[in-house]
N, C-alpha and C positions, 0 to 999 in steps of 0.2 A: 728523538724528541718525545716529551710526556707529556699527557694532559691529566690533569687531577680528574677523578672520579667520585662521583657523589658516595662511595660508599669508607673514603679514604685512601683505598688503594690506589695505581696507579697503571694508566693506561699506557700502552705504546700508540700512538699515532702512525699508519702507516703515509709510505710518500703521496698517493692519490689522494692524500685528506690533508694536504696542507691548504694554508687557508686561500680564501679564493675573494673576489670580489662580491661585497653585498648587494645586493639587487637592489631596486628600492620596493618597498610595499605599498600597496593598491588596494584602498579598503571597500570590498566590494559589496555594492549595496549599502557601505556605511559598517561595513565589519560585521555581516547578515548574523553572522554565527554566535552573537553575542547581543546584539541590539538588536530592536525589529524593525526590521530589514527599511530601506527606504525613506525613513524619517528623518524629523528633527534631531530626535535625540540620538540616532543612531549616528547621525554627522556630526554634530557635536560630540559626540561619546568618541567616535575615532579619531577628530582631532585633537580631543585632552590626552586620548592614551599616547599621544607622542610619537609612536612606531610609523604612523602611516606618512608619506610624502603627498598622496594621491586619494583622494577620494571618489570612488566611482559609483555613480547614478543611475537611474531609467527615466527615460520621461516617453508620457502619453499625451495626448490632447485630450480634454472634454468636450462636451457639446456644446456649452458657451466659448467655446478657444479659449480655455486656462488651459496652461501647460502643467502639469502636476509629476509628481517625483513618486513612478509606479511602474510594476516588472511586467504584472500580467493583463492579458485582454482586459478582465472582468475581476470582481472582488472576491470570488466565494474561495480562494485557498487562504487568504492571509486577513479576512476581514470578519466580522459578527455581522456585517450587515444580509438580511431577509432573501429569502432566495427572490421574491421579486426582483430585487437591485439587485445581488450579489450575480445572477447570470444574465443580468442583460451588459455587453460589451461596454465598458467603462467610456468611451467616446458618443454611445449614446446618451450618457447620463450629463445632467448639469452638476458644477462643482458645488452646487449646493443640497444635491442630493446625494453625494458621495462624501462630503466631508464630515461627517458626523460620527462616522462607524469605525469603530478602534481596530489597530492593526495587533494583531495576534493575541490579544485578548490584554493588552496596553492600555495606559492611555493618551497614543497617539494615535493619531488618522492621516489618513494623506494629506499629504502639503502640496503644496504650492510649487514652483520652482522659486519664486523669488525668495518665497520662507528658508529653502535649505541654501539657497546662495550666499543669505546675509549670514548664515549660521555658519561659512566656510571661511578661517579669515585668506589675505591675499596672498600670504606666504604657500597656501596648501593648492594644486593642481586638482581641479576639477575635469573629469572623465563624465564626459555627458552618454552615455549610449541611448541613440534614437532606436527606440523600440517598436512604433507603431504609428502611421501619421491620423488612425481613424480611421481604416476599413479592412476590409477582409481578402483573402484569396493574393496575398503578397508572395512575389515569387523568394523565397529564403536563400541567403546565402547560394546566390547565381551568379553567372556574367551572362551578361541579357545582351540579345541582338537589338541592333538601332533601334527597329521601331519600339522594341517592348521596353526601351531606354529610353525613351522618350516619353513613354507613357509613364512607366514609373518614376522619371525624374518630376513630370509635372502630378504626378501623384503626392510626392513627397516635399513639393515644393512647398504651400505655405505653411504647412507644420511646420517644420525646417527653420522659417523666415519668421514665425513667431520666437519660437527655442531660440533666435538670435537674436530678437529683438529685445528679450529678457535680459540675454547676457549681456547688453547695451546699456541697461540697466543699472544691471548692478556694478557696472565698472569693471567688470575682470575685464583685463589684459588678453590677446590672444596667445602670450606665453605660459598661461597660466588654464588654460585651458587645452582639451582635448575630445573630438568628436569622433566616438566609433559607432561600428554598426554593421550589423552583416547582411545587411540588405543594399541593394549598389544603387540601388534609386535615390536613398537618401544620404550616401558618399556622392552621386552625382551633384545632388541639388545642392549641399552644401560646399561643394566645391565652386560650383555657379555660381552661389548666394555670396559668398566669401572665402574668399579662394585664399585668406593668408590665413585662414583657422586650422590650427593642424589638427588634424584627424588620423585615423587608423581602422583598417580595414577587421572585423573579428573571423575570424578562419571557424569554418565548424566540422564536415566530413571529410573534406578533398585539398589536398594541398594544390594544387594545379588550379582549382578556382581563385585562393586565397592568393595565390603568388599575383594570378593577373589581374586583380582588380586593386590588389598593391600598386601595380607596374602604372596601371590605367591611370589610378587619379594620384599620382606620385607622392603614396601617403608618409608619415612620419613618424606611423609605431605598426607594430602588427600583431595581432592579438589572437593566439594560436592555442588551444585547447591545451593541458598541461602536458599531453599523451601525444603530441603531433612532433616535441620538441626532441628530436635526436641526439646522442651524445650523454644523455642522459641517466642511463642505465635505468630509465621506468619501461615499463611495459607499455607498448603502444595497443594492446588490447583493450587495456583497463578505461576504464570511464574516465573524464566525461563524455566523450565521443567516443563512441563503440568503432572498431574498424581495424586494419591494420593496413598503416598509413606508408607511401612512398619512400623511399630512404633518402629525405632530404634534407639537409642541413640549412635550416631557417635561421640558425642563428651567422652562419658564415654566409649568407646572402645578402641577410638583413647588413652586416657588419660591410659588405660592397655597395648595399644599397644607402647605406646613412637612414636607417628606420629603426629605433627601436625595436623588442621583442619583449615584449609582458603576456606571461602566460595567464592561462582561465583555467580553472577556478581550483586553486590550490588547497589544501585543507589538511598536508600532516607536514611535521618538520623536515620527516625524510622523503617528502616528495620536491619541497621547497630546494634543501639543502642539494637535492642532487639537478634540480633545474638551475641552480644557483652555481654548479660545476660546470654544468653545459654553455652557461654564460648568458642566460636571458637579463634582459636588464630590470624587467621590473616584475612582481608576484601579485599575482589578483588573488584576493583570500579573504573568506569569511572571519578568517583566526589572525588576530595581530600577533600571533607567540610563534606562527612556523617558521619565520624564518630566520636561521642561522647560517654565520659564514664558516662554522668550522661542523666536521662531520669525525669525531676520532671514534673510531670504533676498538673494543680490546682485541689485541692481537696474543700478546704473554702478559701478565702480571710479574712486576719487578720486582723481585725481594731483594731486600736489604739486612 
């Protein structure tokens, strides 16, 4: 078999690169890598380019209970706003003193949740990640014992129950949405709160945590660092999680368990293309262009 070559000549394709199933794409943060990160336009931008199925979010709380569409504690990475406001923790601040100040030197500012909802039409799958319900000292990417389960479920509770209140809102479907999060307090409490919300656990150091907190609230996708995904031929050294991980096959568990597998945070073709061999189902990615279903690499050049 040949594949053409941008230079005219021609490739031989070998048999490990024949084509494989395409993933679907997961425009994270709104396609970070191209739009600033989090906004309006960056949801709208990844919905016009067409490539994405999935658009994925953060949300925080303010001090007035607005829900707003934001990654980090505080503004001072991605905002012009004063160091007054930029490092006091965004949940302290009211939405009217965080909305003003443009995101990476744009001119957008944080929204809202219900602003980037309207901006998603109902065909595209919204991926909510609860980032933070408004304090500090969260136990990350855990399985908590009873009591400390109990504590951070009702920690995580009315954030949670606001965030769904929104989406009550605007009309999305539970088909059409997706809640992740790698904190178990707030896979608890939305399990609680709404139990037919499909949700997905985010895996970040330890496969052994990530498996049982899948197991626990019997989630529907599993969202596994690009370097956790065996099978692959990446390095499980490399970023985004430093470590060198269990030899577990998440995607043949997942495929027993009926869950999804959409990896984080993707960012070159040949890292896409080779998760896309291992058989993840969907690609979390700054970049709408990584992902391809065929990988032909030259073996001989054929003459004629």
């Amino acid at each position: 078999m040949t594949s053409g070559n941008p230079d005219g000549s021609q490739l031989t394709a070998t048999a490990e690169n024949q084509e494989v199933d395409t993933a679907s794409i997961i425009a994270h943060r709104g396609f970070a890598g191209i739009y600033p990160e989090n906004t309006v336009a960056a949801v709208r931008g990844s919905v016009a380019d067409g490539r994405a199925e999935t658009v994925e979010i953060d949300v925080v709380p303010t001090a007035d209970d607005k829900i707003v569409v934001f990654h980090d504690d505080d503004l001072s990475r991605v905002t012009n706003a004063p160091t007054s406001v930029s490092e006091t923790k965004i949940w302290e601040l009211s939405y009217e003193q965080i909305a003003g100040y443009s995101i990476l030197g744009t001119n957008q500012s944080v929204p809202l949740l219900t602003d980037v909802l309207a901006a998603i039409p109902p065909e595209f799958t919204v991926n909510i990640e609860l980032k933070n319900p408004g304090c500090e000292k969260l136990r990350f990417a855990e399985a908590l014992g009873e009591s400390a389960l109990t504590a951070a479920t009702d920690r995580w509770r009315s954030f949670v129950g606001r965030v769904l209140d929104v989406l009550d809102v605007s009309d999305k479907s539970d088909d059409e949405l997706l809640v992740s999060s790698f904190y178990e307090g707030a896979l608890a409490a939305t399990r609680t709160l709404r139990p037919s919300v499909p949700i997905a656990s985010v895996f970040y150091d330890s496969v052994d945590t990530g498996l049982e907190l899948s197991h626990r609230y019997d989630v529907e996708a599993i969202h596994p660092p690009w370097n956790m995904v065996t099978g692959s031929g990446l390095s499980t050294a490399e970023t985004p999680v430093s470590g060198s991980f269990s030899d577990v096959d998440l995607v043949r568990i997942a495929r027993r368990e009926g869950w999804l597998v959409n990896a984080w945070t993707v960012q070159t073709w040949h890292q896409a293309a080779e998760l896309q061999r291992a058989g993840v189902d969907g690609i979390i990615t700054d970049y709408p262009g990584v992902c391809t279903a065929h990988r032909p690499q030259p073996e001989k050049t054929v003459s004629t």
